[in-house]
C-alpha positions as CSV (number, residue, x, y, z in Angstrom):
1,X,-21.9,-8.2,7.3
2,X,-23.6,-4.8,6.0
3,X,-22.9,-3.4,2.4
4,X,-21.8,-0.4,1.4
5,X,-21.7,1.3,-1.8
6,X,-19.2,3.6,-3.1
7,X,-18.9,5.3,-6.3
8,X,-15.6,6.3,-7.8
9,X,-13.7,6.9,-11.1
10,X,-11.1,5.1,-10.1
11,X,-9.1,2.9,-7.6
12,X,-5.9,2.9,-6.3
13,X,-4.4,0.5,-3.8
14,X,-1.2,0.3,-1.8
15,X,0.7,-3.0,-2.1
16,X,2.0,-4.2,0.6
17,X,-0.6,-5.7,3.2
18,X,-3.5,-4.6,0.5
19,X,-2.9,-6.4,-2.5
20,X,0.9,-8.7,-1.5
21,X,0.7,-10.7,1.5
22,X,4.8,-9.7,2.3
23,X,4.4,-10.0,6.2
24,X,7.0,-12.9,6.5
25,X,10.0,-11.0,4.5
26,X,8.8,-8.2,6.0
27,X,9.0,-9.1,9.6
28,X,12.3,-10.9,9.0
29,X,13.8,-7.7,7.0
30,X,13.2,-5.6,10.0
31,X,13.9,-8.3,12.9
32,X,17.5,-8.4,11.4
33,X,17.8,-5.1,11.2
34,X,16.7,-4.6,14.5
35,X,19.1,-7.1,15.8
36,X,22.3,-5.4,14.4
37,X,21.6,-2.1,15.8
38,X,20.0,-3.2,19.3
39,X,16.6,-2.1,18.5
40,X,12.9,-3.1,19.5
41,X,12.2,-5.4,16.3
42,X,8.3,-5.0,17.1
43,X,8.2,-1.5,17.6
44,X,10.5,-1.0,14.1
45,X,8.1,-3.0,12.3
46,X,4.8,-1.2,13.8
47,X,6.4,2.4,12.6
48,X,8.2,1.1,8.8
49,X,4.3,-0.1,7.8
50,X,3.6,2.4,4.8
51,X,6.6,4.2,5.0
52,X,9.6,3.8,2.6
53,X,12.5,2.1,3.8
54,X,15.3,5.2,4.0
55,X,12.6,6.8,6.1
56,X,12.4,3.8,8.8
57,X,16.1,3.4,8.3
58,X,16.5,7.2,9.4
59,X,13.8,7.0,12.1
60,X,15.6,4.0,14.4
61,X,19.0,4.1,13.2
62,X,21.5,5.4,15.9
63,X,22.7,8.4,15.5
64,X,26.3,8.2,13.7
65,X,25.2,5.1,11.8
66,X,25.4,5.2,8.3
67,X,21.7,5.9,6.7
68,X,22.4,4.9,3.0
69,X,24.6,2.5,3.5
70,X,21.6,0.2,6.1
71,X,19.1,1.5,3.5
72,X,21.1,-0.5,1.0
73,X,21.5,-2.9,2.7
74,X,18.1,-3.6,3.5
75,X,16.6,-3.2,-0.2
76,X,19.0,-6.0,-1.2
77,X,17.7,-8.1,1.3
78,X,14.1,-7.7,0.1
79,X,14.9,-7.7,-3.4
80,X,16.4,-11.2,-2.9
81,X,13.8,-12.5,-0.7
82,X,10.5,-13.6,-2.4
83,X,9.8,-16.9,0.1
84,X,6.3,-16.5,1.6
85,X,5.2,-13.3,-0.8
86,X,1.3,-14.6,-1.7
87,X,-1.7,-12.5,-2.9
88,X,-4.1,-10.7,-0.7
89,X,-7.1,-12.8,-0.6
90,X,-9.6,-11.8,-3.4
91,X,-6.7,-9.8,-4.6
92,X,-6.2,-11.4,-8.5
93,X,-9.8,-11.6,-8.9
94,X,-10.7,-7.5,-8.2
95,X,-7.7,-6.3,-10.4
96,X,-8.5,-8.8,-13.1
97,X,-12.1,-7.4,-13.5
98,X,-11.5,-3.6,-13.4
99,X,-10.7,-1.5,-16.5
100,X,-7.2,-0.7,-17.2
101,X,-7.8,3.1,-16.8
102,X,-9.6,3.1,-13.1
103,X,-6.9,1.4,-11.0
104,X,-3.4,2.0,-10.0
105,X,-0.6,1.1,-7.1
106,X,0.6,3.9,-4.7
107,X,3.7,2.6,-3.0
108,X,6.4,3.0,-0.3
109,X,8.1,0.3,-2.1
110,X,10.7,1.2,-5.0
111,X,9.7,0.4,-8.9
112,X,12.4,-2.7,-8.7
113,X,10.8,-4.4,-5.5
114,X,7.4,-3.4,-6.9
115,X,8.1,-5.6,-10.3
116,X,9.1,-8.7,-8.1
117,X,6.6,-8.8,-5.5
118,X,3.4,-8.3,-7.7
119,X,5.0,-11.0,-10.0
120,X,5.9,-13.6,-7.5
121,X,2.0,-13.2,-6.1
122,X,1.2,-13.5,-9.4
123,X,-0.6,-10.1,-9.7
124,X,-0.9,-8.1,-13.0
125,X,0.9,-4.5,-13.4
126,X,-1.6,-2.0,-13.4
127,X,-0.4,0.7,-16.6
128,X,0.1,3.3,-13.5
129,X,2.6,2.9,-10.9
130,X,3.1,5.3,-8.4
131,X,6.6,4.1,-6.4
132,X,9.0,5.4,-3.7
133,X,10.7,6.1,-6.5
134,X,8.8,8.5,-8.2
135,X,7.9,11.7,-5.5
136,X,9.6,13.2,-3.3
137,X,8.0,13.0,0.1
138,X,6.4,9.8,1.1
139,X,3.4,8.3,2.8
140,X,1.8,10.0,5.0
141,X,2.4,12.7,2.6
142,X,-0.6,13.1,0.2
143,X,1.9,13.7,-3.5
144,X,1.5,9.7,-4.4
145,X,-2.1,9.7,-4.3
146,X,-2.5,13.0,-6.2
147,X,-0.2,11.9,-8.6
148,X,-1.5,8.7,-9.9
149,X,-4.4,10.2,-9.7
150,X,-3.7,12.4,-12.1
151,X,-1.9,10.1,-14.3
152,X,-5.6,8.4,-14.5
153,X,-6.8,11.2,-15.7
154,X,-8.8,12.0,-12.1
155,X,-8.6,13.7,-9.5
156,X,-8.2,12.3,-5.8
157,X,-11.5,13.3,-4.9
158,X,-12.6,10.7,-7.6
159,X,-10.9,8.0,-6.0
160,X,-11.3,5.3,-3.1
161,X,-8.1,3.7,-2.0
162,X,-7.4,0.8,-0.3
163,X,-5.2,0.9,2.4
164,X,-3.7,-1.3,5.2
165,X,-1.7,0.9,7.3
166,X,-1.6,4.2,9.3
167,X,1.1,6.5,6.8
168,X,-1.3,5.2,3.8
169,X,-4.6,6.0,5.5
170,X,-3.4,9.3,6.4
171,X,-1.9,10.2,2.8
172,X,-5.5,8.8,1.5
173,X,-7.4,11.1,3.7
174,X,-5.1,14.6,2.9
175,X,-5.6,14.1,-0.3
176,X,-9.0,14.2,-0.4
177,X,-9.9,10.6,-1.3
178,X,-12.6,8.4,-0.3
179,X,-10.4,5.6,1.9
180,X,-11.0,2.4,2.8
181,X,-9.6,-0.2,5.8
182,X,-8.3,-3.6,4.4
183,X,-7.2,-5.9,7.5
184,X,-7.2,-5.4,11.0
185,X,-5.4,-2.0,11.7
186,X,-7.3,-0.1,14.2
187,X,-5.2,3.1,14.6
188,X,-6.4,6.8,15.2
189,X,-5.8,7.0,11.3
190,X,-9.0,4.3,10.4
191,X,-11.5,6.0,12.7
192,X,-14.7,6.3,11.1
193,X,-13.0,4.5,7.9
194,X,-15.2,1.7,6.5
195,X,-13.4,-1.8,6.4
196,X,-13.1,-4.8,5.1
197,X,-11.0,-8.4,6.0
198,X,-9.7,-8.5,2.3
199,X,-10.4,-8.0,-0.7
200,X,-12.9,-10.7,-1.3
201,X,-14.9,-8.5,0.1
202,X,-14.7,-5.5,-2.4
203,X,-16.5,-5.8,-6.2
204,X,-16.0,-2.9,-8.3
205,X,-18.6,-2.7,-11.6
206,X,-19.1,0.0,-13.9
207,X,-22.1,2.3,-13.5
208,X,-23.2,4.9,-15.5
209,X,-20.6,7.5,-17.7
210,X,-17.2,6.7,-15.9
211,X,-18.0,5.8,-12.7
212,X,-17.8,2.7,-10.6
213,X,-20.0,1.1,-8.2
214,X,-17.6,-0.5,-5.7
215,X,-19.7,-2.5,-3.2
216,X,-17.8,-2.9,0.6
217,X,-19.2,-6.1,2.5
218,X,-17.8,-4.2,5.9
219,X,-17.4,-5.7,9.2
C-alpha cells in the first residue's frame, strides 16, 4: 500500500457503506420492494446507493403506484430493522480521535434512521448532522455537503469526504471538496479518486493552526 497525505479543516462522511455496515437491511429493504412491484431487485439496489429513499421509490415505482405511500412503507421497514447493522471497520476508532468541530455526517438517510443506525453500530453522533431531512435536493446534489460544511464553520473546499457510492462521490466533487473512495465501487464517479478498503486505513491528526493531516494508506 502507498500513503497519501491530505490536509483539511474538516471531515465529513456519508453513513451508509462509509461509517454503518447496513448492506443486509439494505439488500432485504429493496429485494422486497422489488418483489411487490415486479422489479429487478439488483438493479434497484445498484441505483437507491446514496440516494434517499422517495427518490429510489419514484425512480422504479410503476407509473400509477402510489409514491408516498411505498416511501412509507419502506422507512418503517428500516426503521424497525437493526439485525446485521455493524460498524465500518476502523470506523469507531477514526471518529473517536477527531475533534468535535472537524467532522460531520452527510446523509440520504432521514434524522430518525440516522439516530438508530449509528447507535446500534455503536457509533458516536457527531454535533453536525446533515440528513435527508434537512435540504432539499439530495445526493448527487452538492446542498448537503455545503451545508455542513458551513455549519463547521468551513467551507467545502476545506473538506475531504468519505464516500462509498456514485450519488455521494458526485455531490463531493460539485461541491468542491477533496473526496475520497471507501470500498470497492469503481464507477465513472471514483475515477482518479484515491481509495481506501475502510477506514482502518484513514488517521486524521492535527497539524498546524486548524488543519488536519489525514494520512490515506490507498490501494
Amino acid at each position: 500500500m502507498d500513503e497519501r497525505v491530505l490536509t483539511a479543516r474538516i471531515l465529513l462522511f456519508d453513513m451508509d457503506g462509509t461509517l454503518v455496515d447496513s448492506t443486509a437491511v439494505v439488500e432485504r429493504t429493496w429485494h422486497r420492494f422489488a418483489a411487490r412491484h415486479g422489479l429487478d431487485g439488483a438493479a434497484v439496489i445498484a441505483d437507491a446507493h446514496g440516494r434517499p429513499t422517495a427518490e429510489t421509490v419514484a425512480r422504479h415505482l410503476p407509473a400509477g403506484a402510489d409514491v408516498t405511500a411505498e416511501t412509507a412503507r419502506i422507512v418503517a421497514a428500516e426503521l424497525a430493522d437493526m439485525d446485521g447493522i455493524v460498524p465500518v471497520l476502523g470506523a469507531a476508532e477514526l471518529v473517536s480521535e477527531l475533534p468535535a468541530d472537524s467532522w460531520a455526517v452527510v446523509t440520504s438517510a432521514d434524522r430518525e434512521l440516522v439516530e438508530r443506525r449509528m447507535a446500534a453500530a455503536g457509533l458516536q453522533l457527531p454535533r453536525v448532522v446533515v440528513s435527508a431531512d434537512d435540504v432539499r435536493c439530495g445526493k448527487p446534489d452538492p446542498e448537503g455537503y455545503l451545508r455542513a460544511a458551513e455549519l463547521l464553520g468551513a467551507t467545502a473546499e476545506e473538506a475531504v469526504v468519505f464516500e462509498d457510492a456514485a450519488a455521494g462521490l458526485l455531490a463531493a466533487r460539485f461541491s468542491g471538496a477533496s473526496p475520497v473512495v471507501v470500498g470497492g465501487h469503481d464507477g465513472p464517479a471514483a475515477t482518479g479518486l484515491p481509495r481506501v478498503e475502510d477506514l482502518r486505513s484513514v488517521t486524521a491528526t492535527r497539524g498546524t493552526d486548524e488543519e488536519l493531516l489525514v494520512r490515506l494508506h490507498t490501494r
